[in-house]
Each structure stands twice: as structure tokens, then as C-alpha cells.
C-alpha positions, 0 to 999 in steps of 0.5 A: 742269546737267551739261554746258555751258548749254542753248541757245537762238536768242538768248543770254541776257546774263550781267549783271555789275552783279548779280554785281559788287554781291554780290560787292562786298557780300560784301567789305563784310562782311569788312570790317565784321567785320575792323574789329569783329575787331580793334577799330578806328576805325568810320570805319577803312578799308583803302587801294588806291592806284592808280599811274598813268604817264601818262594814258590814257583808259582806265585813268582810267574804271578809277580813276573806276568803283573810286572809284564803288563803293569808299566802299560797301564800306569801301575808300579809294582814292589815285591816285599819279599820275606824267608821261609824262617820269618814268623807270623809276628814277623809277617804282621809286622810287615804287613803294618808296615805297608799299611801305613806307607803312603807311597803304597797304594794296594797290597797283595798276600801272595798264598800259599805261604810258603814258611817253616812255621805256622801261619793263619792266612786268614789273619795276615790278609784281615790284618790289610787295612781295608784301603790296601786291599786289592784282593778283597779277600777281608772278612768283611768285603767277603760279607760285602760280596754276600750281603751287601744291596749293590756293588759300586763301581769302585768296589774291590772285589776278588780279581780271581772271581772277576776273571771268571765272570769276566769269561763267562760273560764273554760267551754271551750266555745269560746266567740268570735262572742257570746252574753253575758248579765251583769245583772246589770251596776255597776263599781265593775263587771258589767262594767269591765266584759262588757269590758272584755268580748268585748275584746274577741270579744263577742257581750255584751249586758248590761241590768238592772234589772229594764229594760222593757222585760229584762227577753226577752233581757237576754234570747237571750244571750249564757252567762249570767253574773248576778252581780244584782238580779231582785230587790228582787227576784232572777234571774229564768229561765225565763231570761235565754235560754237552754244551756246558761253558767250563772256565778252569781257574787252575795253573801247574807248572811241572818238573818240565816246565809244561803248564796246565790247569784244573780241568783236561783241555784236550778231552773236555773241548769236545764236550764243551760248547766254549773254555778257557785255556791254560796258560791265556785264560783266566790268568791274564784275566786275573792279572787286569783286574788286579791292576783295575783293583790296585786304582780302586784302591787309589780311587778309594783312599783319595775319599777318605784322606786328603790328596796331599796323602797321594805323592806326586 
């Protein structure tokens, strides 16, 4: 297709179980060949490990969904769990401790945080050593995503913005000389997505929900990126124009156990010409190329260290 998606009076769903299982079959056999490359054990496998503060329901579904599927790929999956009483001297100090074990690969903050006491996000996740970063959530790999010429094929970048990409791409649409929304600034999605998609030389417009005539400014864009809801409400058809691709990045779950995203589903449908479901979006999405991520970042320690670092 040259320009956008072909529309039609219902949008067709962008299924993400299917995207997530190639994706999450492509990593295996990097693996496979990575453990044959370097003659390890057959039952060696890199290590994510999950460190969490506090216990919000949310990041628990994230850690349940990425132990589901990790084994299949060849990943193993550790969570370091802390108290909502634990400090940020506490927080950092764990932190330090992952960094320097070698039997972990790759090392995911998991936010919020959800802790009694004041803690700078920013400060625990730049205190990840590059290596273990599988978020790519660092000052600088975020400057990389801005500034740097080329993206190498080993490079980690934020799983949450692949997801999205990975969707859009999906579609078949052309993003260059495009318009694209995010819905909402934030260093998770919103940020990495914006530069990601202006690197497929789509024009980006970035707006917060709380933007004056935001409903009128999104309307113009042929993709929309919902990674916030309209405050409490969700995001309807009046932000978003016929035939547009909208990939909605949100995940709830409430008091009755129903889960939804950023964006009404059921409304806007029938106003896009594809999008993404929640649950079977993006999140699946996220989850596989935070495994590709976690043997990025085997991939990349095993360039600046001697194997023996890699335990069989």
C-alpha cells in the first residue's frame, strides 16, 4: 500500500497474539544459535529479572504473562521483589547488586513504584548498567533513539515502542510523510514511540490529554498512539478521523476483573480502518520483544567481556 490502509465500516483487528508468537520464535532461534555459537550447556539460558517495589496488580499480570511464554523461548525469569518500606538508598542498592551478577543477563524496573517514600524513577533505572538494560529506558539510550545515525540490529530499544511499531507495520501502511498522535508524554511509550516513528520520517505530533482542542489536533493524524486516557475517560471517536490506524498501549484492570485499554474499543472500531485490542494487542507485543531484548543484552555483554562471564 502506498499511503495509509484502505478503509472500510468496521476496523479490522490487528491481532498481537500472532505478532508476539513470530516475534517470540525469531528470539528462540537466536538463541538457539547463540548456545550452539559459543558451545554452551543445551539447558543454558539467559536471565531477565524483574525488580519490583511494592505489589501493584498490574506489574504482577506483566511478570505472570513474561514467565508464560519465556521457558519457550529459552529465556529464565527471576523477580527481586522489595517492600513498599524499602528506601531508594535500598532500591539502589539492589540495583548494584544485579549489576554486578553475572548470572543475570538483563534487568527490568518495573513502574510505578509502588513505595511509602519518595523515589526518582529516573535515577534507579539510569543506575542499571548499560549492559542490563532491557528497557532501554537510560538517558542516554533515549539520546541514542534521538540522535544516533543508525540502529544496530542488537540494539535495545524500549519493548513497549517496538510493540507499537511492530503493529503498525503490521498494517502495511507507509509511515513516511504521514501524521501520527501519541496521546500522552511519557518516557515508557510516548517518548521512545515519537522518536521511532520520526525515524520512519512520519511527521509526529505529541499532545496530552489535558491539551486544549486536543480531540481536534489528534483528529488530523492517520495513526494515533493512545499510550494515556482523556483523564478518566477513555479515548472516543471524536479524536480520531475515519480510516485512521490507532494502537492503544493501555492496560486496566478493575475491581471486577475486566480489562480494558486507553482508547473505546467498541466506538472506535467503527471509525478506524484497523486496531489494536486490549487484552491481545500490544501487550503480547511487549512482552516478545522484551525477550528479544533480554538476548540483545547477552548478545551485547558477550562483546565487551570474555565468554567465561557466560555461565553454562
Amino acid at each position: 500500500m502506498e499511503k495509509g490502509v484502505e478503509q472500510s465500516s468496521c476496523a479490522q483487528i490487528i491481532d498481537g497474539n500472532k505478532l508476539a508468537k513470530e516475534q517470540r520464535e525469531a528470539t528462540k532461534a537466536q538463541i538457539d544459535d547463540f548456545r550452539r555459537k559459543h558451545k554452551l550447556a543445551d539447558d543454558w539460558k539467559p536471565r531477565l529479572t524483574f525488580l519490583r517495589v511494592g505489589s501493584l496488580k498490574d506489574a504482577e499480570v506483566y511478570i505472570e504473562q513474561t514467565k508464560k511464554v519465556a521457558d519457550e523461548v529459552g529465556i529464565s525469569v527471576s523477580v527481586v521483589p522489595m517492600k513498599r518500606s524499602d528506601t531508594e538508598k535500598q532500591v539502589l542498592q539492589t540495583v548494584n547488586k544485579l549489576n554486578n551478577d553475572v548470572d543475570t543477563h538483563a534487568v527490568l524496573l518495573l513502574l510505578p513504584l509502588d513505595s511509602e517514600h519518595p523515589i526518582d524513577n529516573n535515577k534507579i533505572s539510569n543506575a542499571i548498567t548499560p549492559l542490563k538494560d532491557v528497557e532501554g529506558l537510560r538517558w542516554d539510550k533515549v539520546g541514542e533513539l534521538a540522535y544516533k545515525r543508525e540502529i544496530e540490529s542488537n540494539d535495545v530499544v524500549p519493548c513497549g515502542a517496538q510493540a507499537v511499531m511492530t503493529a503498525i507495520k503490521s498494517t502495511g501502511c507507509v509511515l513516511s510523510g504521514m501524521l501520527a498522535a501519541v496521546i500522552g508524554y511519557n518516557a515508557v511509550r510516548g517518548t521512545p514511540t515519537e522518536l521511532l516513528l520520526k525515524r520512519e520520517k512520519c511527521s509526529v505530533v505529541v499532545c496530552q490529554p489535558d491539551t486544549p482542542n486536543a480531540p481536534d489536533i489528534v483528529k488530523q493524524a492517520d495513526v494515533v498512539v493512545a499510550t494515556e486516557r482523556d483523564g478518566s475517560k477513555m479515548i472516543g471517536t471524536e479524536w480520531i478521523k475515519q480510516g485512521a490506524v490507532v494502537i492503544d498501549t493501555g492496560f486496566y484492570i478493575d475491581k471486577d476483573e475486566k480489562r480494558s485499554g486507553n482508547v473505546d474499543f467498541e466506538s472506535v472500531k467503527e471509525v478506524a480502518s484497523r486496531i489494536t485490542p486490549v487484552p491481545g494487542g500490544t501487550g503480547p507485543i511487549t512482552v516478545a520483544w522484551l525477550l528479544q531484548n533480554t538476548f540483545y543484552c547477552v548478545d551485547k555483554q558477550t562483546q565487551s567481556v570474555d565468554q567465561s562471564t557466560i555461565q553454562s
